[in-house]
VOGU-3710 file (C-alpha; in Angstrom, 3 decimals, decimal comma):
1> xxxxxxxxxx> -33,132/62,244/-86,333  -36,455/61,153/-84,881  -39,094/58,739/-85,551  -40,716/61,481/-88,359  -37,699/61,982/-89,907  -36,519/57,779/-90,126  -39,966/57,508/-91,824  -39,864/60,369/-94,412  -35,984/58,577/-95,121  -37,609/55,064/-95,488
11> xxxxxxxxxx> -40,626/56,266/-97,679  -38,204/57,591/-100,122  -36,462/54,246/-100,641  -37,446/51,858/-102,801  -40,001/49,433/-101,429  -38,191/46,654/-99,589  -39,666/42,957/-99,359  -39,832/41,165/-95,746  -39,401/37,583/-95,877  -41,462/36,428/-92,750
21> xxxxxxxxxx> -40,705/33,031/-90,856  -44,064/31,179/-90,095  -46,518/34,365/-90,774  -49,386/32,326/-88,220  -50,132/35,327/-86,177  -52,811/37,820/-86,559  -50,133/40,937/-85,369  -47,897/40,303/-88,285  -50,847/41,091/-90,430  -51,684/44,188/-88,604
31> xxxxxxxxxx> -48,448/45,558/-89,248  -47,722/44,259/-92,594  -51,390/46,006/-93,535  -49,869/49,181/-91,781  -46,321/48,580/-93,993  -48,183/48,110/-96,848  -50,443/51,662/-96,761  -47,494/53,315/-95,863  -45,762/51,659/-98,821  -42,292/51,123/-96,739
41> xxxxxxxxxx> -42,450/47,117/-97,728  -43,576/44,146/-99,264  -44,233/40,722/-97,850  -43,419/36,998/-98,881  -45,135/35,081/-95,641  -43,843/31,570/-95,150  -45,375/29,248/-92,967  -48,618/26,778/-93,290  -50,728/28,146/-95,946  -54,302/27,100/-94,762
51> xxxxxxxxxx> -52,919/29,088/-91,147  -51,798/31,770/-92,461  -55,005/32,066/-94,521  -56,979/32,086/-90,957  -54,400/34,554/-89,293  -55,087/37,037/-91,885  -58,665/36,616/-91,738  -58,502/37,648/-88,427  -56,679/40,887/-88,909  -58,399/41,936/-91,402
61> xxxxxxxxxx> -55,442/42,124/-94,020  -56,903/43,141/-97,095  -53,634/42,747/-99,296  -54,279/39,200/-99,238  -54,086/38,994/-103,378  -52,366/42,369/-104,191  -49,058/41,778/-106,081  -47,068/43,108/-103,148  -48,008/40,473/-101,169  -46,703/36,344/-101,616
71> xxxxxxxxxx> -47,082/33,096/-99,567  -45,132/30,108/-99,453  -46,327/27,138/-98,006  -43,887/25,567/-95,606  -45,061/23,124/-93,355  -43,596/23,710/-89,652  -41,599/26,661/-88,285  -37,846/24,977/-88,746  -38,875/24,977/-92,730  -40,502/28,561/-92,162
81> xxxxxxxxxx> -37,253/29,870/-90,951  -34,987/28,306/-93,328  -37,327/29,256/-96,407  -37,310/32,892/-94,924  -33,498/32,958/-94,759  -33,028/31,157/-98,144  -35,534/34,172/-99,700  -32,810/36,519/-98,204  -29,932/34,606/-99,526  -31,745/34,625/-103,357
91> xxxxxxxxxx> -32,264/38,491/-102,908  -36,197/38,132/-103,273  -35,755/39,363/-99,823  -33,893/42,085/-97,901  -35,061/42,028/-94,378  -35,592/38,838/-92,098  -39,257/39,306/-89,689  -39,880/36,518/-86,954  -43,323/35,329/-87,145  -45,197/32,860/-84,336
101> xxxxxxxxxx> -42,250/30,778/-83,542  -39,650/30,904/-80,817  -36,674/33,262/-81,264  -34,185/30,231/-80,369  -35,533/28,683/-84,025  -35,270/31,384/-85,892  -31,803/31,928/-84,481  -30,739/28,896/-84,845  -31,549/28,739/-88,678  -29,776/32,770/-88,856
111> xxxxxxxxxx> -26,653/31,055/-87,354  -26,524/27,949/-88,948  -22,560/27,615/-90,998  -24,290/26,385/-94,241  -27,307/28,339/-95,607  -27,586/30,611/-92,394  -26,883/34,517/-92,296  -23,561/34,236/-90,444  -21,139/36,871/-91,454  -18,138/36,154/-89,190
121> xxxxxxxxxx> -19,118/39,351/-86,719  -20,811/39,310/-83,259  -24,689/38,918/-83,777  -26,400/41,845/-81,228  -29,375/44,201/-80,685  -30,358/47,795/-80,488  -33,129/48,965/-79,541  -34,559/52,342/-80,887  -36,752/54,849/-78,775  -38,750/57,711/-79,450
131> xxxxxxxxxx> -39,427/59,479/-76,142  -42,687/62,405/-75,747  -39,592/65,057/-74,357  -37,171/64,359/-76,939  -36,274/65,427/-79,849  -33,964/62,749/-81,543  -34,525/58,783/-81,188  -32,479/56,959/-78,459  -31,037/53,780/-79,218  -29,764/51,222/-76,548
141> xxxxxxxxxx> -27,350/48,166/-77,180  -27,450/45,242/-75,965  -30,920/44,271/-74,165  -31,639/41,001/-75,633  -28,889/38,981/-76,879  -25,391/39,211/-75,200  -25,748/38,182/-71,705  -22,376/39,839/-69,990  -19,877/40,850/-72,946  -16,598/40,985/-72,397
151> xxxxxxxxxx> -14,209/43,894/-73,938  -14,205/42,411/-77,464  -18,089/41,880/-77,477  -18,163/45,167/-76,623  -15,780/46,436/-79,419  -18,430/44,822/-81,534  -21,467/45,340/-80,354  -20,514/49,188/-80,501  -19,504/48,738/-83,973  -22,802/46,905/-84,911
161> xxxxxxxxxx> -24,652/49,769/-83,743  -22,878/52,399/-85,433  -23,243/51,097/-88,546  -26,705/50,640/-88,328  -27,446/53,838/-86,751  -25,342/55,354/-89,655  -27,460/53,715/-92,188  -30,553/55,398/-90,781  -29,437/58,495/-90,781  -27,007/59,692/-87,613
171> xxxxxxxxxx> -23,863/60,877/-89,449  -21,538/59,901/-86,650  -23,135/58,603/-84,127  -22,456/59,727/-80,150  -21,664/56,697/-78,304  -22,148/56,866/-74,266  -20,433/53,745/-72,524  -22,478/53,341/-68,882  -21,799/52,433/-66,254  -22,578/53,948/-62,334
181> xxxxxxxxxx> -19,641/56,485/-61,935  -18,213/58,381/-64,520  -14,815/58,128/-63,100  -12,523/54,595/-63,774  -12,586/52,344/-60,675  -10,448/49,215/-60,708  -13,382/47,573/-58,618  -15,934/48,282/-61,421  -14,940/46,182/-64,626  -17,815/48,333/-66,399
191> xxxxxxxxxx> -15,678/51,515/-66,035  -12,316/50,093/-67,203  -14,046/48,564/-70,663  -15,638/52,295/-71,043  -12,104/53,759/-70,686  -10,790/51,455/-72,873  -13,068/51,725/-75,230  -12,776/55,295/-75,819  -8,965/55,255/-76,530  -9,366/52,286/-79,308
201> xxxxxxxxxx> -12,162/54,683/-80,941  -9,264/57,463/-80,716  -6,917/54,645/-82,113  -9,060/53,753/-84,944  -10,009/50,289/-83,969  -13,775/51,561/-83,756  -14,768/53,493/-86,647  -17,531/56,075/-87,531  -18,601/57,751/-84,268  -17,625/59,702/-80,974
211> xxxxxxxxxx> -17,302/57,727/-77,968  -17,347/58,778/-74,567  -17,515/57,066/-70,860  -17,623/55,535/-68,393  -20,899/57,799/-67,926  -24,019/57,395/-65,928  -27,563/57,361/-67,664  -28,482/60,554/-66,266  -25,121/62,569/-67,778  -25,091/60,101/-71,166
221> xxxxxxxxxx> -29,034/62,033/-71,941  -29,098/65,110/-69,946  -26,649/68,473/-70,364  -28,252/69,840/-67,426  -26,976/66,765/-65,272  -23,545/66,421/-67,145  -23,120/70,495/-66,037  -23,822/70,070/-62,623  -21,172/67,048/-62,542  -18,867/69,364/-64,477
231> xxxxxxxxxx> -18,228/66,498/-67,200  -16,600/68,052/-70,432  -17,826/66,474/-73,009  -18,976/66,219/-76,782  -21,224/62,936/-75,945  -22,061/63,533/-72,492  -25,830/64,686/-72,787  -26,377/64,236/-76,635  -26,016/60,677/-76,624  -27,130/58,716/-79,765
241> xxxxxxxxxx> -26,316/55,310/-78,334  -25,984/54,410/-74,987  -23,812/50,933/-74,413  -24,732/48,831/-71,459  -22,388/47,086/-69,602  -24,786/43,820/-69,312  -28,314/42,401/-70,510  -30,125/42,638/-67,253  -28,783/46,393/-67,336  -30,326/46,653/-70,879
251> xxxxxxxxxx> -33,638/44,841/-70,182  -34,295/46,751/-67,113  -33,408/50,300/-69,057  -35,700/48,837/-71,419  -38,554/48,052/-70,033  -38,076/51,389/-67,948  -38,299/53,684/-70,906  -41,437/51,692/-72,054  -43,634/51,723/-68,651  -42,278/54,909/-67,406
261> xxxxxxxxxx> -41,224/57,004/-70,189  -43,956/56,565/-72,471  -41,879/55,191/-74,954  -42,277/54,154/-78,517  -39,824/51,400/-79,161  -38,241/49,499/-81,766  -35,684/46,393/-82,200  -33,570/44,729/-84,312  -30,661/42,312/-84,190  -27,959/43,374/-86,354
271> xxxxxxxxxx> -24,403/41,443/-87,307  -26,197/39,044/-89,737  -26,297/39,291/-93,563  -29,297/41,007/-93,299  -31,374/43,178/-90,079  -33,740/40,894/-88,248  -36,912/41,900/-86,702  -37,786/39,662/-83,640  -40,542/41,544/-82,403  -42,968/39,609/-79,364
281> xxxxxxxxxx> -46,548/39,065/-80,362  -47,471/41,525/-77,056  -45,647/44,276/-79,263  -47,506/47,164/-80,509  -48,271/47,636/-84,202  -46,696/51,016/-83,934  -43,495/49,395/-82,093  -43,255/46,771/-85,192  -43,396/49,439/-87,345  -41,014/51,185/-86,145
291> xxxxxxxxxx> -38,613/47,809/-85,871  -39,673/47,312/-89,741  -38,588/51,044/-90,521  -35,177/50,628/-88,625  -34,544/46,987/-90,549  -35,712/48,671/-93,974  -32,913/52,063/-93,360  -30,244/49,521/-92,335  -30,396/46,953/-95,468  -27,238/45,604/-96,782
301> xxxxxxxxx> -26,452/45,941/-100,298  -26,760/42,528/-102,386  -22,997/42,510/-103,137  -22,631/42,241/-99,208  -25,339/39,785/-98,558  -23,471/37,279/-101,156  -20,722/38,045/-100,040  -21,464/37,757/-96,168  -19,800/41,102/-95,162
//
């Protein structure tokens, strides 16, 4: 699957709605306007009306009164958030977007034991990439939220992205777990969660994919490398998701793909009752798009939303 083919699946779904949490910025307009043509979503903006109003302005957003388009008035970002959540809890929502606030608020309101999105499981990210040389999107877990998981974050966090990788279209997904050697070292904690790892997927206890490590970057994305090593492998070079053994691994992977690799990138926390998009206002439209797209392919039915599965 690549970026074409995660559109084309999106475009034939019905139109989703994006509940927005304090819609202030001019960049959520650009890409709601780009949403919009490409009919992928609709938008219910929260946040203070007479802003919002001037934000728009600014972009240009010429949906401002078509019927795919609504705005609550809320009057500071903590009553943004919570409307945005409570849209999602009512169903006139499927997908949560982080407008101009700070992530810590809209988190906080996601969390939250009464009226939040909790659902019991591990709350983590995965990033999606679609490299110029490759032919399939990339996706990377976890970058922005868990600082150094232990063994059961990781059980999680590699269930997480499976499921939402299955949603958008990877049938079973190929899981890499890095880490700087493919062989176990007792020294290297990252190599004896990979190993692990990869007998509870052959045990059952993680579900839906192919898991393979402890592999380096270069044999988790290249055959050519993982020959040369001599790794036998079903995941090693065909990676779909590649785990990293800590944030600062993540971010610097990350940001490495981006500046180096020419990367179109896109993000979304999953583990709540619905996908959240936490894009940064230095984002490209085309990167929110794509973070809208992945959030849209991944929504959770309304049974499971009530029900907080």
């Amino acid at each position: 699957m690549n970026l074409e083919t995660l559109f084309q699946k999106v475009k034939k779904q019905p139109t989703e709605t994006v509940a927005v949490a304090h819609a202030v910025d001019p960049s959520v307009f650009l890409t709601a306007e780009r949403a919009i043509e490409e009919d992928i979503a609709s938008f219910i903006f929260t946040g203070p009306r007479e802003e919002m109003e001037k934000a728009a302005k600014k972009a240009g957003f010429s949906f401002r009164h078509d019927p795919r388009v609504q705005w609550i008035n809320t009057p500071d970002e903590n009553s943004s958030a919570n409307k945005a959540i409570e849209l999602i809890k009512e169903h006139h929502a499927s997908v949560l977007m982080k407008g101009m606030l700070p992530t810590a608020v809209l988190l906080k309101a996601v969390l939250k034991k009464e009226g939040g999105l909790r659902t019991g499981n591990i709350l983590s990210h995965v990033a999606g990439f679609s490299l110029p040389h490759r032919n399939k999107l990339l996706f990377i877990t976890d970058s922005a939220m868990n600082i150094s998981p232990d063994l059961t974050d990781k059980t999680a966090i590699v269930q997480n992205a499976v499921t939402a990788v299955k949603r958008m279209g990877v049938s079973k997904p190929k899981v890499a777990i890095l880490a700087a050697v493919e062989t176990v070292n007792t020294n290297m904690p990252a190599t004896l969660d990979a190993a692990s790892l990869v007998q509870m997927s052959k045990r059952g206890q993680i579900n839906d994919c192919v898991i393979d490590g402890p592999l380096g970057f270069d044999s988790a994305v290249s055959t050519e490398a993982a020959e040369q090593k001599n790794i036998q492998s079903s995941v090693a070079g065909q990676a779909d998701i590649l785990l990293v053994p800590s944030i600062e691994a993540g971010n610097i992977l990350y940001k490495s793909l981006t500046y180096f690799a020419g990367a179109t990138v896109g993000g979304l926390l999953v583990g709540a009752r619905a996908a959240v998009v936490v894009s940064s206002r230095s984002d490209s439209v085309d990167s929110k798009l794509f973070s809208l797209a992945m959030a849209i392919s991944t929504k959770i039915s309304k049974k499971s939303i009530t029900q907080g599965e």
